[in-house]
C-alpha positions as CSV (number, residue, x, y, z in Angstrom):
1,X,113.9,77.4,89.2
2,X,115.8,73.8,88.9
3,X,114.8,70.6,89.2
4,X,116.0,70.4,92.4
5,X,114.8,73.2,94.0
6,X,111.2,72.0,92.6
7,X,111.6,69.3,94.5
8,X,112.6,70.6,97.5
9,X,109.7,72.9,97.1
10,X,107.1,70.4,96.7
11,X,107.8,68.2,99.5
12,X,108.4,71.0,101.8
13,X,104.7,71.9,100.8
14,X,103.2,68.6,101.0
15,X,104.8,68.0,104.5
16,X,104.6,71.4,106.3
17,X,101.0,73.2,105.0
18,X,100.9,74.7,108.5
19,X,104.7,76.8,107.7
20,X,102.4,78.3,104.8
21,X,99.5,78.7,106.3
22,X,101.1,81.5,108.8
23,X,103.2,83.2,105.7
24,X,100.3,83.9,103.1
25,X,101.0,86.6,101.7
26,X,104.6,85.4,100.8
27,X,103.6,81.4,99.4
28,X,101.1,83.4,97.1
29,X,103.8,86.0,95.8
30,X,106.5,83.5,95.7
31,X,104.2,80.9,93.4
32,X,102.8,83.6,91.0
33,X,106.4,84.6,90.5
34,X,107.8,81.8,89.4
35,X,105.1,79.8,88.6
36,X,106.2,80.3,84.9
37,X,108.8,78.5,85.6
38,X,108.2,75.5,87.7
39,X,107.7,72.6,84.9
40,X,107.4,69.0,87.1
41,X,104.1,67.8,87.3
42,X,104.1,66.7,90.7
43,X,105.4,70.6,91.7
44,X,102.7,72.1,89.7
45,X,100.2,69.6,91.7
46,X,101.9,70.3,95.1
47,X,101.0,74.1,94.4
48,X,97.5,73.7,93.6
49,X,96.9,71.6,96.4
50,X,98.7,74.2,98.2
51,X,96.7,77.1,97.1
52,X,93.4,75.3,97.6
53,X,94.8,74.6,101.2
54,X,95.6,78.3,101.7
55,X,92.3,79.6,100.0
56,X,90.1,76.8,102.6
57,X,91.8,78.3,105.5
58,X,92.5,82.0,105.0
59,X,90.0,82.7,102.2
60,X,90.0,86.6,102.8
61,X,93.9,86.4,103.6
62,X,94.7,84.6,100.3
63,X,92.1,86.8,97.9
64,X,93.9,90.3,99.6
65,X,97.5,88.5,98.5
66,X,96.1,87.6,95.5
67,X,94.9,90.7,94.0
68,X,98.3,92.2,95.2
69,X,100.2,90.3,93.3
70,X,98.0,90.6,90.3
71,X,98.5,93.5,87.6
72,X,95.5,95.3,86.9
73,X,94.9,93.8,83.7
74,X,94.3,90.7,85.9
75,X,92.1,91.8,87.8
């Protein structure tokens, strides 16, 4: 992912939590996939604030997205 579209992805996180909150199952699968790749500081921040967020309001929603997107050895 660019610089750029780090950006983009941290402010659209910081100012619409509510977006995320209805779409789970897809913030969680989109973060662990390229989470590897997401280097700014302030996007790494914006996703654990994020995740916290998510895992506050839809606790059991978040930990069934979570272990999906996990491999086994994960688990």
């Amino acid at each position: 992912m660019g610089r750029a579209a780090e950006e983009v992805a941290a402010l659209q996180w910081q100012h619409h939590p509510q977006l995320c909150l209805l779409q789970v199952p897809k913030v969680t699968r989109c973060i662990h996939d390229n989470l590897e790749h997401i280097n700014m500081e302030s996007a790494r921040q914006s996703m654990e604030s994020l995740l916290l967020l998510l895992a506050n309001r839809r606790p059991i929603t978040m930990l069934t997205s979570l272990l999906k997107v996990s491999s086994p050895a994960q688990r």
